[in-house]
C-alpha positions as CSV (number, residue, x, y, z in Angstrom):
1,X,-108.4,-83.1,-56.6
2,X,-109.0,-80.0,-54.6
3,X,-108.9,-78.1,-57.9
4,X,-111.6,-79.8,-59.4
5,X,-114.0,-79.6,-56.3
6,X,-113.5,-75.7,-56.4
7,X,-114.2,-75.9,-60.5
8,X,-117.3,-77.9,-59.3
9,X,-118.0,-75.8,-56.6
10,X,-117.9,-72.7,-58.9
11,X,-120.1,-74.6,-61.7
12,X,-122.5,-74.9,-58.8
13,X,-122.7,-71.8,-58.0
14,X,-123.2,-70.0,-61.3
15,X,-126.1,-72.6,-62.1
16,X,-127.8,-71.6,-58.8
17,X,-127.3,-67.9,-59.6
18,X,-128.6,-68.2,-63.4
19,X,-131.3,-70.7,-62.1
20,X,-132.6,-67.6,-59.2
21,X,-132.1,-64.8,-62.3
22,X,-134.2,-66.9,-64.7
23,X,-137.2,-67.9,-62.1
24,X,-137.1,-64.2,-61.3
25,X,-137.5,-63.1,-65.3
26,X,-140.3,-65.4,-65.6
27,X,-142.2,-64.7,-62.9
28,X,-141.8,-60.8,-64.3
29,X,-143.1,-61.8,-67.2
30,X,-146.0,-63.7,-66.1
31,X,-147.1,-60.6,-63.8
32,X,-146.4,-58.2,-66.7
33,X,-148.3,-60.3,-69.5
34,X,-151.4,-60.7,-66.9
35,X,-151.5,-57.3,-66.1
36,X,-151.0,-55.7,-69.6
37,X,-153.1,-58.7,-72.1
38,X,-154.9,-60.5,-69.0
39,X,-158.1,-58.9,-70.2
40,X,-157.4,-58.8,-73.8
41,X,-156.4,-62.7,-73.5
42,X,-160.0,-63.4,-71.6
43,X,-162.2,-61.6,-74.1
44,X,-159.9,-63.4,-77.1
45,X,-160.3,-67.1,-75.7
46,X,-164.0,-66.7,-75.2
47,X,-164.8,-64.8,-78.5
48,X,-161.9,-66.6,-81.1
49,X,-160.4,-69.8,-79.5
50,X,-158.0,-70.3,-82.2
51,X,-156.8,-66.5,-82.6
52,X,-156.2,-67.3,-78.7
53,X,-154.7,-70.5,-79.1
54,X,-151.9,-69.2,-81.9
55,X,-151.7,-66.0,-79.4
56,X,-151.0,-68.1,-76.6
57,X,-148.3,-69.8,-78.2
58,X,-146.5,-67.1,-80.1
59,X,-146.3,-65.6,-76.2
60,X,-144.7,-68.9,-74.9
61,X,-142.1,-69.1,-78.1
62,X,-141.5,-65.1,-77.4
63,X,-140.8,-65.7,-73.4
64,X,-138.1,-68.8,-74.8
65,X,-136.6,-66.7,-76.8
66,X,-136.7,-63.7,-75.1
67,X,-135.5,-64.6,-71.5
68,X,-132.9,-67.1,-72.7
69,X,-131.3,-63.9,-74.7
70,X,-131.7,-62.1,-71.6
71,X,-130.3,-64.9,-69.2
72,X,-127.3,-65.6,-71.6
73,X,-126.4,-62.2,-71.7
74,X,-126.2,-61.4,-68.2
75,X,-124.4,-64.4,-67.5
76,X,-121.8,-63.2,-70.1
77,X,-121.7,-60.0,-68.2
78,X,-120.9,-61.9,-64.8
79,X,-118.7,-63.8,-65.6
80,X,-116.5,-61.3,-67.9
81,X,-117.2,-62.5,-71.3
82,X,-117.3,-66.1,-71.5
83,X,-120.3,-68.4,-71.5
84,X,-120.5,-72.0,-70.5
């Protein structure tokens, strides 16, 4: 019994850890994207709403992709390898 509230305890603790690491990338990234496209993004939505549109989405796939690669791999490298 004690076993499997430390393996629960430990679960717990790694989600907290990857759930602070991953709010932290995407706040980074929201702070990066509006301070290097913040302008371009303005001038594209009021000049070519659908360029913006497609934009706006290819960013939001890119940040999925991109931060779960990032996330996954850090949590291999914390926890020696293996990935739950």
């Amino acid at each position: 019994m004690t076993s499997r509230k430390a393996e629960m305890q430990r679960t717990l603790r790694a989600f907290a850890f990857e759930l602070f690491i991953y709010a932290f990338l995407v706040t980074a990234y929201f702070f990066a994207v509006l301070h290097f496209l913040g302008g371009w993004l303005v001038r594209l939505e009021t000049q070519h709403i659908r360029v913006y549109a497609s934009v706006a989405i290819l960013l939001i796939i890119g940040q999925a992709a991109v931060l779960e690669a990032v996330t996954t791999g850090l949590m291999r490298l914390l926890r020696g390898g293996r990935s739950e």
